[in-house]
C-alpha positions in Angstrom: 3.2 -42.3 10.6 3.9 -45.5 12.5 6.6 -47.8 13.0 9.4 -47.7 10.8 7.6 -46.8 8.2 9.8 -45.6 5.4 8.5 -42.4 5.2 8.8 -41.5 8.6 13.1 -40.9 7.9 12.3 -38.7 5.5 9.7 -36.6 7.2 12.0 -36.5 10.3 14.7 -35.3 8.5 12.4 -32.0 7.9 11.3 -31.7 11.8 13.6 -32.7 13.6 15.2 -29.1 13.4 13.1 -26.7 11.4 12.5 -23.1 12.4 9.4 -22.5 14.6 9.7 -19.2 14.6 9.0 -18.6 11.4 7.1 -22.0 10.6 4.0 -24.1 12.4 3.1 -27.6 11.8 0.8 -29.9 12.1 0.9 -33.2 12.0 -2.7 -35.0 10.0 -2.9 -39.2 11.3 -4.8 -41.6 10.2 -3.8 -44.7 12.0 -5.6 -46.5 14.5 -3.0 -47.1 16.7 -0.3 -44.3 17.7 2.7 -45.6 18.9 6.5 -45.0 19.5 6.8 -43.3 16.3 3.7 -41.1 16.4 4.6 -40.1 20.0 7.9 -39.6 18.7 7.1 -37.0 16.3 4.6 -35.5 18.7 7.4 -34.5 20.3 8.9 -32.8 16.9 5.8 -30.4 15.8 3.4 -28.0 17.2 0.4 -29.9 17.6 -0.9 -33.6 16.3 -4.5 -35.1 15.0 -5.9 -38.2 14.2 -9.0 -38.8 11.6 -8.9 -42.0 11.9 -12.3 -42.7 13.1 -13.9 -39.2 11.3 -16.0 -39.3 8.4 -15.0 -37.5 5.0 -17.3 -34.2 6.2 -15.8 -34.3 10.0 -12.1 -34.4 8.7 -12.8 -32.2 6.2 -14.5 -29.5 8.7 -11.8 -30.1 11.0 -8.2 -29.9 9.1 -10.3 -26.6 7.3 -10.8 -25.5 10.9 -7.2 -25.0 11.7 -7.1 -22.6 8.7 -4.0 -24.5 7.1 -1.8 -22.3 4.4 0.0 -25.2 3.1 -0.9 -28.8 3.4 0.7 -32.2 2.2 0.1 -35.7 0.8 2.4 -37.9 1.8 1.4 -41.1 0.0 -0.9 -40.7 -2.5 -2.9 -43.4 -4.0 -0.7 -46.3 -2.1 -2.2 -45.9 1.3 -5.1 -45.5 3.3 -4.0 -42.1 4.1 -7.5 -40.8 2.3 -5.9 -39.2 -0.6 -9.9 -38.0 -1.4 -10.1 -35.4 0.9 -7.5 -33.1 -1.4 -10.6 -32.8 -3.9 -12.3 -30.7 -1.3 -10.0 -27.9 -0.9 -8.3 -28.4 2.5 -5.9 -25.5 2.2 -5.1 -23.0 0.1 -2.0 -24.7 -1.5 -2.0 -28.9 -1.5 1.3 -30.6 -2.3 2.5 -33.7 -2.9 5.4 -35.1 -1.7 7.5 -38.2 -0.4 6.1 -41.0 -0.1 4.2 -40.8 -4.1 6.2 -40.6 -6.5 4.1 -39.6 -9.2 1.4 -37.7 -10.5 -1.6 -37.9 -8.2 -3.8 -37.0 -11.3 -6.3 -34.5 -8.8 -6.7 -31.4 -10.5 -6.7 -29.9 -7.0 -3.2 -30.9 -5.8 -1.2 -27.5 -6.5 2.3 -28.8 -6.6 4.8 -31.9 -7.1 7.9 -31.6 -5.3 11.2 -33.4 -7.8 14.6 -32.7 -8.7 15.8 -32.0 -12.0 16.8 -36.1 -12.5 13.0 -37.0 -11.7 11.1 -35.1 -14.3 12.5 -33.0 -16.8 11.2 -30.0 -18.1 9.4 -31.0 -21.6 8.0 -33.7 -19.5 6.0 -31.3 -17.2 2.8 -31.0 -18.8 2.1 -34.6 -18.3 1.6 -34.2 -14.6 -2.0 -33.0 -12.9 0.4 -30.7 -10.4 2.6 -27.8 -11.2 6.0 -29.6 -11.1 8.4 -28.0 -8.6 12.4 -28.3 -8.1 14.8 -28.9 -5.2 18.2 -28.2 -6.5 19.7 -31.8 -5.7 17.5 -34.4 -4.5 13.8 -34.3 -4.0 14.0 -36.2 -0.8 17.2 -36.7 2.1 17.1 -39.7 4.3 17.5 -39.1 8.2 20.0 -41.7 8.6 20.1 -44.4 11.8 20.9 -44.1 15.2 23.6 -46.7 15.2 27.0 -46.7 14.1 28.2 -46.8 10.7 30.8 -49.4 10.2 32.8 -50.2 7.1 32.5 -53.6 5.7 34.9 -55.5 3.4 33.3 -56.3 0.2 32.4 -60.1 0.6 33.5 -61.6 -2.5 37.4 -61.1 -0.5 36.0 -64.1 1.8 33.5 -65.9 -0.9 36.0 -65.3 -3.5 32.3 -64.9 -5.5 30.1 -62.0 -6.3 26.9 -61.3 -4.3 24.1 -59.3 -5.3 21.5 -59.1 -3.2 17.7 -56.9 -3.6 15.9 -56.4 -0.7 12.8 -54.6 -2.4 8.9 -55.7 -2.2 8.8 -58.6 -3.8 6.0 -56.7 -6.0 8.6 -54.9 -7.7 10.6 -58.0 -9.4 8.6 -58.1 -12.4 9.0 -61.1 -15.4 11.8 -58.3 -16.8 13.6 -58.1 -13.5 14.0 -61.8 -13.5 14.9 -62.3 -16.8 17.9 -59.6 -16.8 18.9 -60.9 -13.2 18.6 -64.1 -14.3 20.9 -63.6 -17.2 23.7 -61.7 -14.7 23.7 -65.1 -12.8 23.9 -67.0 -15.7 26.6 -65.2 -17.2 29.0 -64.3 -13.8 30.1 -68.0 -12.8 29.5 -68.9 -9.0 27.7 -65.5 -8.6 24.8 -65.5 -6.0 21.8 -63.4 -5.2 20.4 -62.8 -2.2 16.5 -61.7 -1.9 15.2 -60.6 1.4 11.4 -62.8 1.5 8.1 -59.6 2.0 6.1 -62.6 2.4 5.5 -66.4 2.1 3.3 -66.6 -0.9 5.2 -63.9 -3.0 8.3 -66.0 -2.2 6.6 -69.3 -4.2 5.9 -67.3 -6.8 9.3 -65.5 -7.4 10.8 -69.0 -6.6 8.6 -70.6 -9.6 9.6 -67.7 -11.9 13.4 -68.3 -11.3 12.7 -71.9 -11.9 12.0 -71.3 -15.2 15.2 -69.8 -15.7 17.1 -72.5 -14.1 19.3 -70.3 -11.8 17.7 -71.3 -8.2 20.6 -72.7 -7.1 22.3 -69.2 -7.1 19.6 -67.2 -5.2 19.1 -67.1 -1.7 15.7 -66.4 0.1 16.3 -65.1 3.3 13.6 -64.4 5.7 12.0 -61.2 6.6 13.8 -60.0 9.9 11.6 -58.2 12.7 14.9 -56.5 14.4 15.9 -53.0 12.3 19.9 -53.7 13.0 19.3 -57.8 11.7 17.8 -56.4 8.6 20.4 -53.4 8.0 23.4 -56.3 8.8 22.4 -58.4 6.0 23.7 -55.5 3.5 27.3 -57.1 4.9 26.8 -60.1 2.7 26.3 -58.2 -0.3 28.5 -57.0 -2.9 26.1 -55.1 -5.1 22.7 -54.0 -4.8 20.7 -54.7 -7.9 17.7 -52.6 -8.1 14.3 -53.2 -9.3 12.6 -51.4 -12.6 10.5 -49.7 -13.8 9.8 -49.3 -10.1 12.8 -48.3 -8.1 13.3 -49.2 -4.5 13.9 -45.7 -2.7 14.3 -46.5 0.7 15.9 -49.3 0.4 18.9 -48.2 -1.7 19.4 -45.1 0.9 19.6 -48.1 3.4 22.3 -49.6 0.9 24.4 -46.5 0.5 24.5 -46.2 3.9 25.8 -49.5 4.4 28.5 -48.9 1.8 26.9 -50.7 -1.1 26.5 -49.5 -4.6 23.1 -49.9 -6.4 22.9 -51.0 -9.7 20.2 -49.0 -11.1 18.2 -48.1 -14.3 16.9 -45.4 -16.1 13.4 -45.1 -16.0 10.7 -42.6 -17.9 9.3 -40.9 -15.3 9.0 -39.5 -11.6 8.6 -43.5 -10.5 11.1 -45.1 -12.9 14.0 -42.4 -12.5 14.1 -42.4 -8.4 17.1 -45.1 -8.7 18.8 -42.9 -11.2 18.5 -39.3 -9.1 19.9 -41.8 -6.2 22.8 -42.6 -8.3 23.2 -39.3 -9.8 23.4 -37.6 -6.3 25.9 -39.8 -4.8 28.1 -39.7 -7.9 27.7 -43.8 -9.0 26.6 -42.6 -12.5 28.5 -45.8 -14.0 25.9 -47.4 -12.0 22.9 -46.5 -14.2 22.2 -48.5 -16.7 20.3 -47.0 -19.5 18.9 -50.8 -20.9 18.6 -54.3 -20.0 21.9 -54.9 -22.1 23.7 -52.5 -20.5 22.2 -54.0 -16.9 23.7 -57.2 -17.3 27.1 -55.7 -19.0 27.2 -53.5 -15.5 27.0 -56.3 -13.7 29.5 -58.7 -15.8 32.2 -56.0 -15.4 31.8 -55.2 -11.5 32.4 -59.1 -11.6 35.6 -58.9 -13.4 37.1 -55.7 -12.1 37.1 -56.4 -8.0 39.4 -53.9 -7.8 37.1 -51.1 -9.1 34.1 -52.7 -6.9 36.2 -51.9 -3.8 37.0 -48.4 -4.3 33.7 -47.9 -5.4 32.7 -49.3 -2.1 34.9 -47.4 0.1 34.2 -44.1 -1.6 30.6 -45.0 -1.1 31.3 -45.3 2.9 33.4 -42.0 3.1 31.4 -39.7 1.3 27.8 -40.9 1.5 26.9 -39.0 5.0 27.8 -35.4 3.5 26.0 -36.3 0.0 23.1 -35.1 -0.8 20.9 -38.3 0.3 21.8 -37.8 4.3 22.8 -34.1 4.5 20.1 -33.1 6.7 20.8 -29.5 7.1 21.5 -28.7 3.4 17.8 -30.5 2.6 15.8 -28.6 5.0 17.1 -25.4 4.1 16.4 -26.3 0.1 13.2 -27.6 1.5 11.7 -24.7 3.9 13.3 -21.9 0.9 10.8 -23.6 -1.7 8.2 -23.5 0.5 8.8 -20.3 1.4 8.8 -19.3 -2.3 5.3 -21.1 -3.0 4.0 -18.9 0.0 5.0 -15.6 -1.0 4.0 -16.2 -4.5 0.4 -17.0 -3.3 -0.2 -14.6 -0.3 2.0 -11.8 -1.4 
């Protein structure tokens, strides 16, 4: 947990209020450096390590030395968060949650923690863990400590449509640029806005788009170091589009939040269908596509209906704080009762 991470508004939404009278945590680092954020949560929990500089054996001996009931992943195989030492047996129950979404594929990681849009029940077998339900959503966003503030929908001032995608680079696949390609082609004047991760992905997104012949509709804007820059650049966009098969999560909380809608897609699994449980939970269904086609007819008809785009958006703004995706206190209760149940069942 460091910076601004995107996992660290998720995991505070679980400590910044839980019940330590009936529950004690501890917090497992393995960062080098631990900053604002790590002092931060310090402050949240009942006690903090760092393995950084252990070896497999020392961490192991250690985290098994606290006599842990329950323990959590909370990145899988995308970090250097030594995913390895869940083979050994650290605790009696091992979860995954967060900031994987997927099958880990260990044999010795108990539990996955989804919601019934994420993985659905014929579907179970295919995943190493026991699949295992919150009621809503399988994970609630903190929120910022700023002010929300409505924004009018720019296309009133551009008298245009902007979509704009400010997910890893990584994630725009050929597909993604062909379909968003085709929505630019298609919506006269319309103009997309990508937020650059990095100087070399940015040449080679740019060359892909090339071959489409829609860069002079797309708009590269650089990566901004200030939080509140980034979040402000949501007020130039009309629509979100979202990536596929891998779905931005964080970033189309940070949409929402801003009053955006997300145009996502349905996916085939725990990765691919994070976009859609988004959707699903915030009541934009229209805004799931189930195919490329039906991508691009989304999009065509937000273009051509402004007056649908704008209640969307200001339906977005009013309800989006007591939906699932930011109600704090509703998630943490779900949360700690699961857990609760995945104790009992083991101990009792």
């Amino acid at each position: 947990m460091r910076g601004s991470h995107s996992v660290t508004y998720f995991l505070k939404t679980l400590l910044s209020n839980y019940d330590k009278e009936k529950f004690n945590i501890l917090l497992i680092s393995n960062n080098k450096i631990e900053d604002k954020t790590f002092d931060f949560f310090k402050k949240l929990v009942d006690k903090t390590i760092n393995i950084f500089d252990k070896n497999d054996i020392e961490a192991i001996n250690i985290i098994r030395g606290y006599e842990i009931d329950i323990i959590f992943d909370l990145m899988g195989v995308t970090s250097d968060h030594r995913l390895g030492l869940f083979k050994n047996r650290l605790a009696p129950v091992q979860i995954s949650w967060c900031g994987y979404c997927n099958t880990t594929g260990l044999n010795q990681m108990d539990f996955i923690i989804a919601d019934p849009n994420l993985v659905y029940k014929k579907e179970m077998n295919l995943y190493s863990e026991k699949v295992v339900f919150l009621p809503n959503i399988w994970n609630c966003h903190s929120g910022f400590n700023f002010k929300r503030i409505e924004n009018p929908p720019p296309y009133l001032k551009n008298k245009y449509i902007t979509f704009g995608s400010f997910n890893n680079f990584r994630k725009i696949n050929d597909d993604v640029v062909s379909v968003w390609s085709e929505i630019l082609r298609k919506i006269q004047n319309s103009k997309l806005i990508l937020k650059a991760s990095d100087s070399a992905s940015t040449k080679i997104l740019l060359n892909k788009f090339k071959q489409h012949g829609v860069c002079d509709s797309i708009e590269f804007i650089a990566y901004k170091k200030n939080f509140e820059d980034h979040m402000n650049l949501y007020q130039k966009i009309d629509v979100a589009l979202d990536t596929f098969p891998y779905n931005g999560v964080t970033t189309s909380f940070e949409a929402i939040w801003m009053g955006v809608p997300v145009l996502t897609m349905k996916g085939y699994n725990f990765n691919s269908r994070c976009g859609e449980s988004i959707n699903a939970n915030i009541d934009l269904n229209n805004f799931i596509a189930v195919n490329d086609k039906d991508y691009i007819l989304k999009a065509l008809k937000l273009s051509q209906n402004y007056e649908l785009l704008y209640e969307t958006r200001k339906k977005l703004f009013d309800q989006a704080i007591s939906s699932p995706l930011f109600d704090k206190i509703d998630f943490r209760k779900n949360f700690f009762d699961l857990i609760t149940n995945i104790y009992k069942k083991k101990y009792n």
